[in-house]
PyMOL Python script that loads the backbone (N, CA, C, O; Angstrom):
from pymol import cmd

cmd.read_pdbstr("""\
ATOM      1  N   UNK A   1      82.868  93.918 131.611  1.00  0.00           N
ATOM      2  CA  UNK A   1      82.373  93.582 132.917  1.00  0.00           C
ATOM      3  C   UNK A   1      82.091  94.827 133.757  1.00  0.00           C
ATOM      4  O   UNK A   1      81.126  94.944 134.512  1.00  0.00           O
ATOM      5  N   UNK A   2      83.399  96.093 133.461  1.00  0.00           N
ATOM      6  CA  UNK A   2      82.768  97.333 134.974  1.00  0.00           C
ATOM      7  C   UNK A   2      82.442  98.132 134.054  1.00  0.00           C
ATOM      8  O   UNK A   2      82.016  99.170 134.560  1.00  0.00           O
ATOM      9  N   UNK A   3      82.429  98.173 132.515  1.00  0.00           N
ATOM     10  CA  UNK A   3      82.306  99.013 131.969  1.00  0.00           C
ATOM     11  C   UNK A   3      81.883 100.702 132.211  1.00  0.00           C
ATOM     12  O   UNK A   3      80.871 101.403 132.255  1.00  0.00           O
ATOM     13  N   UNK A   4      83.509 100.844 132.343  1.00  0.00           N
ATOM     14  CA  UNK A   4      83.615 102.234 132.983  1.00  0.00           C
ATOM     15  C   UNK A   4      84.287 102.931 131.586  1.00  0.00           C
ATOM     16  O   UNK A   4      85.049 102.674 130.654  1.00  0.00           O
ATOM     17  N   UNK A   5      83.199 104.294 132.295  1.00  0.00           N
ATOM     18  CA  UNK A   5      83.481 105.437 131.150  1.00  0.00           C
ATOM     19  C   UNK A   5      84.678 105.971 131.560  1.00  0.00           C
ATOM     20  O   UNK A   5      85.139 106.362 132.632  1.00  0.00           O
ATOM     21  N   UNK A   6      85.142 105.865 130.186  1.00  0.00           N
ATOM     22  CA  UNK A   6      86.730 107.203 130.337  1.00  0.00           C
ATOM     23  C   UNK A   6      86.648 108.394 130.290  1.00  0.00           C
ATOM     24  O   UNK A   6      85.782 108.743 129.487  1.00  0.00           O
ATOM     25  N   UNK A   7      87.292 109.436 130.920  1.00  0.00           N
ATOM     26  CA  UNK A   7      86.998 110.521 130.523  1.00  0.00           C
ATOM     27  C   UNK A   7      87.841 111.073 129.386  1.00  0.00           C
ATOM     28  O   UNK A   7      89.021 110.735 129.292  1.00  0.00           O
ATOM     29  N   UNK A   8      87.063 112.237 128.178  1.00  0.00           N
ATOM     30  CA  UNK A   8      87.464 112.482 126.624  1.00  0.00           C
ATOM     31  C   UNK A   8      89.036 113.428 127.355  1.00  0.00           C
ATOM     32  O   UNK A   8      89.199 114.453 128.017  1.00  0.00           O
ATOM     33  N   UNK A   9      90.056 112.209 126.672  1.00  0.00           N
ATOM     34  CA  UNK A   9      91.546 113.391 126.848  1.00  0.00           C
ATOM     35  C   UNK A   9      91.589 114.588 126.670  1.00  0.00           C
ATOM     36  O   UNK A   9      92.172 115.298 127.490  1.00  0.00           O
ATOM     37  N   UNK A  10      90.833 115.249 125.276  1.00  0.00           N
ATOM     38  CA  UNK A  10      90.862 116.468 124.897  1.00  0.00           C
ATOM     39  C   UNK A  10      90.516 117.429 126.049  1.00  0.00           C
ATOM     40  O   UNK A  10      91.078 118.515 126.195  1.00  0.00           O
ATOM     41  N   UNK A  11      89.266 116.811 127.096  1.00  0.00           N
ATOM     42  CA  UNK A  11      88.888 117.448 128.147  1.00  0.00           C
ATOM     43  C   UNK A  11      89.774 117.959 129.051  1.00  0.00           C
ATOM     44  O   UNK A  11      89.843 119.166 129.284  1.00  0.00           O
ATOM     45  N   UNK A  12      90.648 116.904 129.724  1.00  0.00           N
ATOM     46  CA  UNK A  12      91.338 116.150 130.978  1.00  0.00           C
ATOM     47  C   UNK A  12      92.679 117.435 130.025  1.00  0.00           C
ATOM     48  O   UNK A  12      93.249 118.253 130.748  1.00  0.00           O
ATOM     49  N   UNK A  13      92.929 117.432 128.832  1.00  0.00           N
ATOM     50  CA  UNK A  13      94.023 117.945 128.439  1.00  0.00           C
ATOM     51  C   UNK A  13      93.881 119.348 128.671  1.00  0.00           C
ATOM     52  O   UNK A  13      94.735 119.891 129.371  1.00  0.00           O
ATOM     53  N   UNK A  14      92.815 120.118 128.133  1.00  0.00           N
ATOM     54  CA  UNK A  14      92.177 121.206 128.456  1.00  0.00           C
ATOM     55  C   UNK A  14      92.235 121.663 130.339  1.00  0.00           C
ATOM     56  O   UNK A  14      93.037 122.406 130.907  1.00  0.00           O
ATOM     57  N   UNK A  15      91.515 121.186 130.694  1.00  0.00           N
ATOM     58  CA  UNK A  15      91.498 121.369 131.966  1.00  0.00           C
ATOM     59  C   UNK A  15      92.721 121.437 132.679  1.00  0.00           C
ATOM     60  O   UNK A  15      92.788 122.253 133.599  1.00  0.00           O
ATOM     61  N   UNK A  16      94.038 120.478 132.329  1.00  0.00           N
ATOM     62  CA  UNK A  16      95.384 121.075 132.714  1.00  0.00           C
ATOM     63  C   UNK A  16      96.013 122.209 132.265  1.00  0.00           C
ATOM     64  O   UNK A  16      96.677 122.984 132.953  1.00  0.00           O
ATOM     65  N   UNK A  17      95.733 122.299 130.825  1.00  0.00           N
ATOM     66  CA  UNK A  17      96.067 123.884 130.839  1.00  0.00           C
ATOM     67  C   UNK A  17      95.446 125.147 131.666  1.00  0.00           C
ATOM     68  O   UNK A  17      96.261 125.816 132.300  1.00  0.00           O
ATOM     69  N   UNK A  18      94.071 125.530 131.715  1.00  0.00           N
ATOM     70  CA  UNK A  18      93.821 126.181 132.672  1.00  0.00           C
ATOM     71  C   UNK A  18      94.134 125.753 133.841  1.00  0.00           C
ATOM     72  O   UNK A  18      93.340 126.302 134.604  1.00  0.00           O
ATOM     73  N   UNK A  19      94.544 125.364 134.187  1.00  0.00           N
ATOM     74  CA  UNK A  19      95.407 125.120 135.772  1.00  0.00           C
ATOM     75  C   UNK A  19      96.786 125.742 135.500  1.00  0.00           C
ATOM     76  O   UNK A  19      96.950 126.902 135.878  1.00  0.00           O
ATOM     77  N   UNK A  20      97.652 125.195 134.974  1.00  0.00           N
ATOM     78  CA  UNK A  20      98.644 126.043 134.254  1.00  0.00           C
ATOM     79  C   UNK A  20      98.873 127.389 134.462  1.00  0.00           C
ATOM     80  O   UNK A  20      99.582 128.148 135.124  1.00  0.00           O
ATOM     81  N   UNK A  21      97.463 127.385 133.140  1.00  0.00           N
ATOM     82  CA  UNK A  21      97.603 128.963 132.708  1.00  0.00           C
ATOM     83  C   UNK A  21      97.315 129.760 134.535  1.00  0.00           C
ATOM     84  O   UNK A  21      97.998 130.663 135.017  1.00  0.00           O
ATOM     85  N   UNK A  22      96.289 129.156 135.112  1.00  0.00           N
ATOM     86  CA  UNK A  22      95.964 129.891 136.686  1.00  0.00           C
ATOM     87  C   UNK A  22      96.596 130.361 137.756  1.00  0.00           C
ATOM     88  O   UNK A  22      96.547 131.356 138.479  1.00  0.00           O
ATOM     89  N   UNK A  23      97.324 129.181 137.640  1.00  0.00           N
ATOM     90  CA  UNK A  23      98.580 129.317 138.862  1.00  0.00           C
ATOM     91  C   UNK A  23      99.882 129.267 138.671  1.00  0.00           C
ATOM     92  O   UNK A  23     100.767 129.099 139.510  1.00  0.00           O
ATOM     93  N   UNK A  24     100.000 129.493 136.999  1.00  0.00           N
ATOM     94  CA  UNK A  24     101.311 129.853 136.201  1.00  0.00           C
ATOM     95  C   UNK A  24     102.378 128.587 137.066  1.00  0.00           C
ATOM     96  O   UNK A  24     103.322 128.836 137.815  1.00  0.00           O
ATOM     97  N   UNK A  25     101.860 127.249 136.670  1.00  0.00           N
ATOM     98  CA  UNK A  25     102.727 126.305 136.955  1.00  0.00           C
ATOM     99  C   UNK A  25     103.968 125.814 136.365  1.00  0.00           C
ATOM    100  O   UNK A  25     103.778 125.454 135.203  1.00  0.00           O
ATOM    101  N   UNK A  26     105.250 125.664 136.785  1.00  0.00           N
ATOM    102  CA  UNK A  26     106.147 125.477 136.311  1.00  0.00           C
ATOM    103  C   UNK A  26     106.125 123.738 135.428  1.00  0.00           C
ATOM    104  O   UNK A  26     105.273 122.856 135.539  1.00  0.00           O
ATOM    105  N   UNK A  27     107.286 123.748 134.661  1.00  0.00           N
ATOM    106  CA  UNK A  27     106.570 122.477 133.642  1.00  0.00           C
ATOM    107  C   UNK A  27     107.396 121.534 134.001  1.00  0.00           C
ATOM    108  O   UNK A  27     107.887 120.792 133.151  1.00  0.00           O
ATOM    109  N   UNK A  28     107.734 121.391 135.572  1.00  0.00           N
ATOM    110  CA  UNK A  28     108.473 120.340 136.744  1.00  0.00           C
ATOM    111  C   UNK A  28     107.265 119.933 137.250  1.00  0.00           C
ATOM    112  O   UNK A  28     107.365 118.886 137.890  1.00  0.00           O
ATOM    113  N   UNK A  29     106.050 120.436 137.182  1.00  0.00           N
ATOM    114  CA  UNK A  29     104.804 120.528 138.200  1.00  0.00           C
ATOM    115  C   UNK A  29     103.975 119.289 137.442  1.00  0.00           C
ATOM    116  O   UNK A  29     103.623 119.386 136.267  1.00  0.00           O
ATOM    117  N   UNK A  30     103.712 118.121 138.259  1.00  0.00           N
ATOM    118  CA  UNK A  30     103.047 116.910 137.478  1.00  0.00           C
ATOM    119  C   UNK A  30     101.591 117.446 138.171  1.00  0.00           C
ATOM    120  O   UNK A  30     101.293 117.848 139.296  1.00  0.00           O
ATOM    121  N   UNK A  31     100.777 117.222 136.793  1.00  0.00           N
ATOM    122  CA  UNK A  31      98.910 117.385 137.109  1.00  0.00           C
ATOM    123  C   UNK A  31      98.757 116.115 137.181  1.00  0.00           C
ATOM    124  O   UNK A  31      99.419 115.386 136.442  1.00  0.00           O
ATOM    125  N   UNK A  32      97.750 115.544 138.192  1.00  0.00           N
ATOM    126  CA  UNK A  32      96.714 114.195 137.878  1.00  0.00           C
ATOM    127  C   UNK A  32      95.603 115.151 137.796  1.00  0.00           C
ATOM    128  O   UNK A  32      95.482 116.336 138.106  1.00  0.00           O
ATOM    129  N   UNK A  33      94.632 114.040 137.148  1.00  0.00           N
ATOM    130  CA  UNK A  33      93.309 114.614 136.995  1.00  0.00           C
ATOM    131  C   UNK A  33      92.691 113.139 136.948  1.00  0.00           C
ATOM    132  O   UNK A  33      92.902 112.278 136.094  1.00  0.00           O
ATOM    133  N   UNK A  34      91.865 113.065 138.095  1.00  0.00           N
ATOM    134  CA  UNK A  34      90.701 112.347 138.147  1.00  0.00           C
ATOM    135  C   UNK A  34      89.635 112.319 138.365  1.00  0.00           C
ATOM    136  O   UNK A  34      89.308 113.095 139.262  1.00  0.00           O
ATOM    137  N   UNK A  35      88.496 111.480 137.742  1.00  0.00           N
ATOM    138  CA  UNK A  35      87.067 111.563 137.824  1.00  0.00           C
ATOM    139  C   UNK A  35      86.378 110.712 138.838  1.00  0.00           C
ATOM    140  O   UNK A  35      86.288 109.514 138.572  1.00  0.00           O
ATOM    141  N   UNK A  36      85.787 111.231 140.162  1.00  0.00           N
ATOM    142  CA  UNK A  36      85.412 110.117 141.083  1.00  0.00           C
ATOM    143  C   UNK A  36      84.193 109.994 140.881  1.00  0.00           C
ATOM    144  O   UNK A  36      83.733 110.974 140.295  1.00  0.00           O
ATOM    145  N   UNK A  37      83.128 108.855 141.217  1.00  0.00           N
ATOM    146  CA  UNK A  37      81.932 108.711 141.336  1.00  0.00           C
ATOM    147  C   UNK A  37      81.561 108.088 143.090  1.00  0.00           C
ATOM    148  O   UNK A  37      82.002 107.034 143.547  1.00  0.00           O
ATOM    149  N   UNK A  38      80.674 109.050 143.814  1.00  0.00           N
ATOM    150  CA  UNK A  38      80.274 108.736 144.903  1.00  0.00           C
ATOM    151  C   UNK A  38      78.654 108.093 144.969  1.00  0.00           C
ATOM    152  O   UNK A  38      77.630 108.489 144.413  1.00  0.00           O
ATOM    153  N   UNK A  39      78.870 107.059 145.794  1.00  0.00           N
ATOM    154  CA  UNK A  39      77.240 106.291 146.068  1.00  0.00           C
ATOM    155  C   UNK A  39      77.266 106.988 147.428  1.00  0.00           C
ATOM    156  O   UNK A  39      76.672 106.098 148.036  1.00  0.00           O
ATOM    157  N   UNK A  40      77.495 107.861 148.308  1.00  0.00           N
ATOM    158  CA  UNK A  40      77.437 107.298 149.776  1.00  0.00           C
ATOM    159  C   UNK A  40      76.087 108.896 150.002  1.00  0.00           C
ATOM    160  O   UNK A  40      75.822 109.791 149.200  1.00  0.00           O
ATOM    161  N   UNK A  41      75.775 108.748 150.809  1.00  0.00           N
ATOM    162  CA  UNK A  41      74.614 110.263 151.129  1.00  0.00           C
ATOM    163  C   UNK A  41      75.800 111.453 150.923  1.00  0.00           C
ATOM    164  O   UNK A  41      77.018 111.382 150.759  1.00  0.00           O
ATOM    165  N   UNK A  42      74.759 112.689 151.022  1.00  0.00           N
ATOM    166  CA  UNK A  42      75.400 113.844 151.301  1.00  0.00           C
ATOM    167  C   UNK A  42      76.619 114.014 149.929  1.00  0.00           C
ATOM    168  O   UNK A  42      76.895 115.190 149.693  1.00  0.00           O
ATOM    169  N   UNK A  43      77.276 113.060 149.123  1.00  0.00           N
ATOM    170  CA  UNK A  43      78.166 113.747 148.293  1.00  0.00           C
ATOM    171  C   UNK A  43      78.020 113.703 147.021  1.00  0.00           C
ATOM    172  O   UNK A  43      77.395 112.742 146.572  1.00  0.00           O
ATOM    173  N   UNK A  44      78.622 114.856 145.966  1.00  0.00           N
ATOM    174  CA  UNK A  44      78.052 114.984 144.633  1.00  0.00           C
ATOM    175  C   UNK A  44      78.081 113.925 143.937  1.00  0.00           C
ATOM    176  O   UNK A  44      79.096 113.266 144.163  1.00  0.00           O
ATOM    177  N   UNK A  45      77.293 113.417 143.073  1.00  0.00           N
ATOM    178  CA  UNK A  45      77.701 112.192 142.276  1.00  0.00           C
ATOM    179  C   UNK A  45      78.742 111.857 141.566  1.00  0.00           C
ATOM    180  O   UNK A  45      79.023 110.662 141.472  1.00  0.00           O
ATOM    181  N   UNK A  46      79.698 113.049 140.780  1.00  0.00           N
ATOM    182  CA  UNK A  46      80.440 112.890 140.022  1.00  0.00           C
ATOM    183  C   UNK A  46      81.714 114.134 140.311  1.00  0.00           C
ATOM    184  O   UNK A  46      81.423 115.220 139.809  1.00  0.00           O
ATOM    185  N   UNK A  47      82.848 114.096 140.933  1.00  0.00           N
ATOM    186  CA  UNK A  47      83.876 114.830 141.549  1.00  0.00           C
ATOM    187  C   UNK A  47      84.985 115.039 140.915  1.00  0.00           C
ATOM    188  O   UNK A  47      85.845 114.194 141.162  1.00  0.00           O
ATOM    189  N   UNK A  48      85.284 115.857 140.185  1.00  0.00           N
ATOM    190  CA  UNK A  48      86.480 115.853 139.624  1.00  0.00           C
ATOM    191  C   UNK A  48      87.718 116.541 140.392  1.00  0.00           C
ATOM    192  O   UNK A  48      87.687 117.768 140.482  1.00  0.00           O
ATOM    193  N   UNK A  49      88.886 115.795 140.992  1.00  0.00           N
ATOM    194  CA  UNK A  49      90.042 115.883 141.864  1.00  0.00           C
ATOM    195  C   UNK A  49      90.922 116.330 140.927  1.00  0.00           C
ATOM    196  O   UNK A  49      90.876 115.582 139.950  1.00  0.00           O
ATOM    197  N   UNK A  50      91.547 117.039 140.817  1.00  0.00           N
ATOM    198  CA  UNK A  50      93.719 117.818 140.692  1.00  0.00           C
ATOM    199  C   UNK A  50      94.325 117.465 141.326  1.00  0.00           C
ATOM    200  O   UNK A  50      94.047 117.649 142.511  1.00  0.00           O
ATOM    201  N   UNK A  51      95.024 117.045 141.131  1.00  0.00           N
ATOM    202  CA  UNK A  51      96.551 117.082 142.260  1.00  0.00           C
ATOM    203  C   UNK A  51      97.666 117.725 141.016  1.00  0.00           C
ATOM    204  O   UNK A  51      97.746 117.439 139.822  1.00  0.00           O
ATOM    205  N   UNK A  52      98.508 118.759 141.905  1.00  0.00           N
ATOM    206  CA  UNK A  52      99.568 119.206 141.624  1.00  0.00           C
ATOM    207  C   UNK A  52     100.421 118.863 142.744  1.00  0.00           C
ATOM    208  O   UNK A  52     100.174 119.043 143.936  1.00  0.00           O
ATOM    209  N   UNK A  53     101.641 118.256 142.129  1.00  0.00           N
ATOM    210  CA  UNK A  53     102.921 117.794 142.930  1.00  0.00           C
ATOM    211  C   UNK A  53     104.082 118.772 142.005  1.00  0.00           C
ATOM    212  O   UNK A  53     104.249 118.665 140.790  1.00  0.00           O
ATOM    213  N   UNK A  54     104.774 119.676 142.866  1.00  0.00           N
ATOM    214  CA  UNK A  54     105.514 120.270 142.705  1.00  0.00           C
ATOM    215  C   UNK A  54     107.161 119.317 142.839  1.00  0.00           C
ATOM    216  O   UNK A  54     107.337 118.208 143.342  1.00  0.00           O
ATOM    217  N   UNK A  55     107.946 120.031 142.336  1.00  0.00           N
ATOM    218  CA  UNK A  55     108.989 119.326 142.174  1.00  0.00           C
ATOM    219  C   UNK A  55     109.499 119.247 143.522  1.00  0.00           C
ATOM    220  O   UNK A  55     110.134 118.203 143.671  1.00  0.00           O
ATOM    221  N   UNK A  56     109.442 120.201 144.901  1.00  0.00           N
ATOM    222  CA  UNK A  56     110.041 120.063 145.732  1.00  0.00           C
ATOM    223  C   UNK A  56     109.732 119.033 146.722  1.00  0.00           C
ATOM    224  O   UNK A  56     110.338 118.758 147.757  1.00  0.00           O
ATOM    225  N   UNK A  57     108.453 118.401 146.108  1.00  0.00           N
ATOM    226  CA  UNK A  57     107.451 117.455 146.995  1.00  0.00           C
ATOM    227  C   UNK A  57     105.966 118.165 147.278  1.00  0.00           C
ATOM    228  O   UNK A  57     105.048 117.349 147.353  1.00  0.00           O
ATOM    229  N   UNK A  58     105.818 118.729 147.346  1.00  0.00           N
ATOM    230  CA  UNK A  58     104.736 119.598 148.115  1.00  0.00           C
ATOM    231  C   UNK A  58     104.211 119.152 146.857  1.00  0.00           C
ATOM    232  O   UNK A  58     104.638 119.080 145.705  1.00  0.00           O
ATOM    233  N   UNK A  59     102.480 118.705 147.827  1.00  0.00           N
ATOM    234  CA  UNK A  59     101.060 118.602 146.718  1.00  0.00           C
ATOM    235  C   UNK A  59     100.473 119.828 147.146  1.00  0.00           C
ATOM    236  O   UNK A  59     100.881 120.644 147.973  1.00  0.00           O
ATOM    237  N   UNK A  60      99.084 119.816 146.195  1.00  0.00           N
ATOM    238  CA  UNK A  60      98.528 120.508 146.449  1.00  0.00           C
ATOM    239  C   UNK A  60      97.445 120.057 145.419  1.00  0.00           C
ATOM    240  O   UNK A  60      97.651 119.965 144.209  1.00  0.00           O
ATOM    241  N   UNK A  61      95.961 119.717 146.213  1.00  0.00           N
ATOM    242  CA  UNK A  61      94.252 119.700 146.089  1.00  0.00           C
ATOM    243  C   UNK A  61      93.334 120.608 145.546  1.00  0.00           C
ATOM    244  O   UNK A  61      93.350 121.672 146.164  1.00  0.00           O
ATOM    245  N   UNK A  62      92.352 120.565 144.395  1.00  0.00           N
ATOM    246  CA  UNK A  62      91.373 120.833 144.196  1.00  0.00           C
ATOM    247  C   UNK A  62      90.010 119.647 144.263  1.00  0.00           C
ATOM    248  O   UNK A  62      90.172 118.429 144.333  1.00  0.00           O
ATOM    249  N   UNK A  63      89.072 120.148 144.233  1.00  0.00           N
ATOM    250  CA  UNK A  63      87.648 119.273 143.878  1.00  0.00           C
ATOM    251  C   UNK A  63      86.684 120.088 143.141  1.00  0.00           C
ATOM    252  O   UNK A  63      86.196 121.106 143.632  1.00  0.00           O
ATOM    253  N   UNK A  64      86.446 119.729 142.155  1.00  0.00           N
ATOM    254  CA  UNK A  64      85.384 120.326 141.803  1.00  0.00           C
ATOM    255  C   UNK A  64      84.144 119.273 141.491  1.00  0.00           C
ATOM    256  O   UNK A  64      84.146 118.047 141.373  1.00  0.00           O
ATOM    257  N   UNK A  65      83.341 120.019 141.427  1.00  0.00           N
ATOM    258  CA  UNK A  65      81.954 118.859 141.643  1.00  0.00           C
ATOM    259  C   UNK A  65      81.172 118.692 140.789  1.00  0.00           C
ATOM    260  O   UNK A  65      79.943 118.687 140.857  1.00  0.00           O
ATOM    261  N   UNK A  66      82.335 118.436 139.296  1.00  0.00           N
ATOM    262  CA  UNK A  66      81.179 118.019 138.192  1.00  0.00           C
ATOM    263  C   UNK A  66      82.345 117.323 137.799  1.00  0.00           C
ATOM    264  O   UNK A  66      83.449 117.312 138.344  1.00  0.00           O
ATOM    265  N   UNK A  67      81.717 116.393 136.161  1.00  0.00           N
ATOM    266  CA  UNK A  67      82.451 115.187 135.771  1.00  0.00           C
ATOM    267  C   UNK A  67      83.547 116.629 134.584  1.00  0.00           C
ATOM    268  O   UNK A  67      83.162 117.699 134.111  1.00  0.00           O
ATOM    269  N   UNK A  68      84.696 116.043 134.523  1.00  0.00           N
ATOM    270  CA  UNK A  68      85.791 116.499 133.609  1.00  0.00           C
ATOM    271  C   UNK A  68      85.257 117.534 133.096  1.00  0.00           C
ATOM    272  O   UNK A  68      85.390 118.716 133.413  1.00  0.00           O
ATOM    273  N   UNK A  69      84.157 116.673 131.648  1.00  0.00           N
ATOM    274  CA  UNK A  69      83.869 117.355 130.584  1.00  0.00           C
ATOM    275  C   UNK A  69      83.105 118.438 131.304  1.00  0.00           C
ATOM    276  O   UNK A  69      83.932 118.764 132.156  1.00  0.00           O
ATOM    277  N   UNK A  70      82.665 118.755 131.385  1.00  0.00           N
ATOM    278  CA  UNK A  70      81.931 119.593 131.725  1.00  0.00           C
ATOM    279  C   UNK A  70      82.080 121.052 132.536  1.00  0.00           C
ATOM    280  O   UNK A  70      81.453 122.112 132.539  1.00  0.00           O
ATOM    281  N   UNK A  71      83.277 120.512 133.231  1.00  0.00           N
ATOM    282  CA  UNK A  71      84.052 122.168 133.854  1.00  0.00           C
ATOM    283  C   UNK A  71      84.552 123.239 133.052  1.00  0.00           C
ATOM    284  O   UNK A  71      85.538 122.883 132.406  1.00  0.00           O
ATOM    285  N   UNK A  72      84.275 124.217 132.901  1.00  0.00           N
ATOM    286  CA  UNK A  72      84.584 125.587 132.550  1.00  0.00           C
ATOM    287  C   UNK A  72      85.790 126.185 132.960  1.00  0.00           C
ATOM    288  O   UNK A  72      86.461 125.649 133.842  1.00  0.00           O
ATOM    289  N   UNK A  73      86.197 127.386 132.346  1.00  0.00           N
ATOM    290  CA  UNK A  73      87.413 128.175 133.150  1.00  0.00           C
ATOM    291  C   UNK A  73      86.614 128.638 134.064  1.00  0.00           C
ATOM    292  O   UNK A  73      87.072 128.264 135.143  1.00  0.00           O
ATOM    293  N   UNK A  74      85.214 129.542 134.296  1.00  0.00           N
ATOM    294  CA  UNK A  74      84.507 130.100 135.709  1.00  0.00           C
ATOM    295  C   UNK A  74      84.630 129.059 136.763  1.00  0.00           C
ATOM    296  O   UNK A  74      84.827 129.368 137.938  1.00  0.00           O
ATOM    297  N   UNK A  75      84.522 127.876 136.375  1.00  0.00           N
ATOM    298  CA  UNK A  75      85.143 126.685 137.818  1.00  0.00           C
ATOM    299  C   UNK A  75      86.071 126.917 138.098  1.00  0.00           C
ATOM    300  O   UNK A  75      86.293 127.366 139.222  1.00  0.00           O
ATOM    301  N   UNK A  76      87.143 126.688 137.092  1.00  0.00           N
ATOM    302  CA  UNK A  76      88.401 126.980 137.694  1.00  0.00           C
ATOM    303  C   UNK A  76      88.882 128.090 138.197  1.00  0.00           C
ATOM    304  O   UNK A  76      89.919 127.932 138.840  1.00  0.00           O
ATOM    305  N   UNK A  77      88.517 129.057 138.130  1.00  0.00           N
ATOM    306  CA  UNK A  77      88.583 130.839 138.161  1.00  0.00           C
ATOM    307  C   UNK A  77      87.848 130.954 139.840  1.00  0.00           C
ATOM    308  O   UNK A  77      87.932 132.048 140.398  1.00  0.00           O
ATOM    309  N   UNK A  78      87.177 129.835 140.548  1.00  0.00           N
ATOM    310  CA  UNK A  78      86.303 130.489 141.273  1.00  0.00           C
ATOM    311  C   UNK A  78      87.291 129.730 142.850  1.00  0.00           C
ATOM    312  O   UNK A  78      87.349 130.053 144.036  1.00  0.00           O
ATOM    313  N   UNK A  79      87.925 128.620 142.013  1.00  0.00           N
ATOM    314  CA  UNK A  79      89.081 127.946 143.435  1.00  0.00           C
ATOM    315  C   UNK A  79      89.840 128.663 144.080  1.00  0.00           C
ATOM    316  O   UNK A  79      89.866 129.882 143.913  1.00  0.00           O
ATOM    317  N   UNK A  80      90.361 128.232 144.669  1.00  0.00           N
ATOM    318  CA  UNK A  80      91.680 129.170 145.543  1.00  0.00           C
ATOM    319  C   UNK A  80      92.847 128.664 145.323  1.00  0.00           C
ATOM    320  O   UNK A  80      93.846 129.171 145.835  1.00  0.00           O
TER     321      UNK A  80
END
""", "prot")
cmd.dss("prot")
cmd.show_as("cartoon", "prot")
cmd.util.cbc("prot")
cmd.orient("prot")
């Protein structure tokens, strides 16, 4: 019926390690990784969100503005 694409684990798995490896995250530190799709004006079609939740509570946000597969370490290399 919504037939929604998943994104390939190998990707989503990848992409947490360079986060990891970036900000030398401790392995208390939970990654989400999700793939958004926007209809509305003005935003990219396909958004890929991080969240890192540290063990003490504290999150902490990325966005990058392509689908999973497709991000590089130069994406990730170029965040803050």
């Amino acid at each position: 019926m919504f037939n929604k694409k998943k994104p390939n684990i190998e990707a989503t798995r990848n992409l947490k390690l360079l986060f990891i490896k970036k900000y030398e995250l401790p392995e208390t530190t939970i990654l989400s990784v999700a793939e958004l799709n926007c209809h509305e004006p003005d935003c990219p079609p396909t958004e890929t969100v991080i969240t890192a939740r540290s063990e003490d509570g504290l999150t902490k946000n990325w966005r990058i503005h392509k689908p999973i597969e497709e991000i590089v370490e130069a994406d990730v290399n170029k965040l803050e």
